[in-house]
C-alpha positions in Angstrom: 11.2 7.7 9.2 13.1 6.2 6.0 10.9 5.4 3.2 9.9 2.3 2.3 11.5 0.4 -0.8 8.6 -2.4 -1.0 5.0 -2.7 -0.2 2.6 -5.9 -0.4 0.3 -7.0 -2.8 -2.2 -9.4 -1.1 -3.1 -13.0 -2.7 -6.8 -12.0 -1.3 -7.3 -9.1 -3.6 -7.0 -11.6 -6.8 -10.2 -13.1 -6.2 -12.3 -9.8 -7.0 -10.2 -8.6 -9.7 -9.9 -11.2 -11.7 -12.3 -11.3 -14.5 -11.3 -7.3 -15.2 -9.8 -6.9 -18.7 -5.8 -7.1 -18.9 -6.3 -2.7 -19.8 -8.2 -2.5 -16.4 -5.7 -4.5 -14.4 -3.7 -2.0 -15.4 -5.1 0.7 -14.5 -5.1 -1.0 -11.0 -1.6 -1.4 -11.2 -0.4 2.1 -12.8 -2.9 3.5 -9.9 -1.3 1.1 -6.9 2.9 2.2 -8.1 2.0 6.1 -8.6 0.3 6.2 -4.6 2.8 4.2 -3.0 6.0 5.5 -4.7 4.5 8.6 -5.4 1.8 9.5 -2.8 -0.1 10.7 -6.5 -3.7 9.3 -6.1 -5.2 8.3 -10.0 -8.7 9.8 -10.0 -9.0 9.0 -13.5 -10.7 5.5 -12.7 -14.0 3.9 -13.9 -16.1 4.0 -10.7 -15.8 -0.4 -10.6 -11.8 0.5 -10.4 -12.2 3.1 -8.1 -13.8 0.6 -5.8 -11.7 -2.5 -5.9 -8.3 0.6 -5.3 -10.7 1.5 -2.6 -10.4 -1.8 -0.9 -6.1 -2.1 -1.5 -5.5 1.6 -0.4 -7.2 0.7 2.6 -5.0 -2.0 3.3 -2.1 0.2 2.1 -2.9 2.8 5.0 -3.0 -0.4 7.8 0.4 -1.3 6.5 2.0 1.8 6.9 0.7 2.6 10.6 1.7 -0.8 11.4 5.8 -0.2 10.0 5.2 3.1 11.4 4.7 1.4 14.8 7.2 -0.8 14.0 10.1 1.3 13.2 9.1 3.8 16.5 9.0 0.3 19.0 12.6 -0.3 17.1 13.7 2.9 17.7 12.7 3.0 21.2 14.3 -0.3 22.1 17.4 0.9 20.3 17.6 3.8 22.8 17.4 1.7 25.3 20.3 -0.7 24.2 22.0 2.2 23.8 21.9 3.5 27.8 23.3 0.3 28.8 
């Protein structure tokens, strides 16, 4: 499977991060790029950061088993386009 060039941030998520400090929202976000482009998880996190990453990366792992699904029902009907 190709590797994605995107992932979502969700509205949702604002609600519990936003009274962190601009420095901690940053964290979040340094922490969010390195796993999804680079699979690197931060463990360098205050424990309240650690938790609210907790709660994205979770999401994170739902969106990739459902383009995951995706791309194998594609490729499937693909294959069969292809036999006609």
């Amino acid at each position: 499977m190709e590797k994605k060039e995107s992932f979502v941030l969700y509205k949702n998520w604002y609600e519990p991060i936003k009274n962190l400090s601009d420095a901690s929202l940053g964290k979040i976000l340094r922490a969010i790029f390195e796993i999804q482009i680079n699979g690197m998880l931060i463990t360098e996190l205050e424990p309240e950061l650690i938790m609210a990453f907790n709660f994205m990366q979770t999401q994170f792992k739902l969106d990739a088993e459902r383009y995951r699904l995706k791309c194998e029902k594609n490729k499937e009907i693909a294959m069969m386009a292809k036999r006609k």
